[in-house]
C-alpha positions, 0 to 999 in steps of 0.5 A, a space after each residue: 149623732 144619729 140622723 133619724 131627726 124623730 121629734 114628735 110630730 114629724 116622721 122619719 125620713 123614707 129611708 128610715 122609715 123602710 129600717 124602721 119597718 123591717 125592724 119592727 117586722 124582725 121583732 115581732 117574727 122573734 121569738 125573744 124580741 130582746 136578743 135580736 141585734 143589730 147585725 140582724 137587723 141590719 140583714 133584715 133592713 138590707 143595708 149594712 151595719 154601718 148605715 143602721 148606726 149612722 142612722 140610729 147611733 144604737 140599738 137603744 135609739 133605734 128601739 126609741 125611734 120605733 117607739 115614736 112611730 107607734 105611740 104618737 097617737 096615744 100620745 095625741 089621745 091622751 093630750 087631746 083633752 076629748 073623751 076621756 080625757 077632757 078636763 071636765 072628766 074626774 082624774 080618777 077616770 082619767 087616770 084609769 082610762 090612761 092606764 087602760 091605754 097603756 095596758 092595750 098599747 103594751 099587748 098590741 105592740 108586745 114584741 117591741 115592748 119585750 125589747 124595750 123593757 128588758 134593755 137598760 135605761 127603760 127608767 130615763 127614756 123620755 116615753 116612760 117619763 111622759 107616762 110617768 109625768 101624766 099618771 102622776 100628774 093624775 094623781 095630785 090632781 085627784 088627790 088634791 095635796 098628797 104627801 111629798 112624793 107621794 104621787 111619783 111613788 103611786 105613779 112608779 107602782 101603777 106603771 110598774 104592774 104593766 111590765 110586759 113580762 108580769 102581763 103575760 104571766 098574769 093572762 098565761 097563769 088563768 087571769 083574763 083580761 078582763 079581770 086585769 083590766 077591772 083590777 087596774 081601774 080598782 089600784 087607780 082610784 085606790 091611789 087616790 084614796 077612794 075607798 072599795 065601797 066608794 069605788 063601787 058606787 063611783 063605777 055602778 058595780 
């Protein structure tokens, strides 16, 4: 089992956290963040092998504890219940103010992300389930009663068009952000059924 004891609200050991750092370095000097292994990080870390694994256990639980470090704050953000998130907002800029984070998060920490969301089991990490839960969460709210299964879907297809790779592609192809970050708001109120003209007056376009 790894030792790293990463649960939310309290750091890694110093030790760690040097590992920690001189990974994330690595991946952001990468230039394909999903192929660095262990065996470099290791090198970069100065330690061996060995003690990264007893650290960590894997590579998957390495980048998950690398995670932890950067997205508590988003974390304490969102559930903090201030602007924009206090209850006495709609869920409908609730949910485009937490897409909107995401989004910013993704671009701000895209080399770990690229190793994150090209490894295996991305679905199941607890990270993409809180993200999941709380846009869902969102959604019902919004939407009063939705159909069976109706806001997990939804969620899933909001969270998928933040897939590293088609951002990329999007700002790489001519997009601005901008216009991403407009066409997101628009899919978070359309999934909760406000109409094109509704959605104009709600926002003052």
């Amino acid at each position: 089992m790894p030792k790293t004891h990463l649960v939310r609200g309290v750091g890694p050991p110093p030790a760690t956290n040097r590992m920690l750092e001189a990974a994330d370095t690595l991946f952001a000097q990468a230039d394909v963040p999903e192929r660095v292994t262990m065996d470099a990080i290791a090198a970069a870390c100065g330690v061996g092998k060995g003690t990264l694994f007893r650290a960590f256990g894997s590579r998957a639980r390495l980048l998950d504890a690398l995670w932890v470090t950067k997205i508590e704050a988003l974390r304490a953000s969102v559930e903090s219940g201030v602007a924009p998130f206090r209850q006495d907002t709609s869920p409908q800029q609730r949910l485009a103010a937490f897409l909107d984070l995401i989004l910013t998060f993704k671009l701000d920490n895209r080399h770990l992300i690229r190793a994150l969301e090209f490894g295996s089991g991305i679905l199941q990490s607890p990270h993409y389930r809180w993200m999941l839960g709380v846009t869902a969460r969102f959604i019902e709210e919004g939407t009063g009663s939705p159909p069976e299964g109706a806001a997990l879907y939804n969620a899933h297809a909001l969270l998928a068009a933040l897939h590293i790779d088609l951002i990329e592609d999007m700002l790489a192809n001519g997009l601005s952000l901008d216009t991403i970050r407009e066409a997101q708001a628009r899919r978070a109120y359309m999934a909760m059924g406000i109409t094109e003209s509704d959605y104009k007056t709600l926002v003052r376009i």
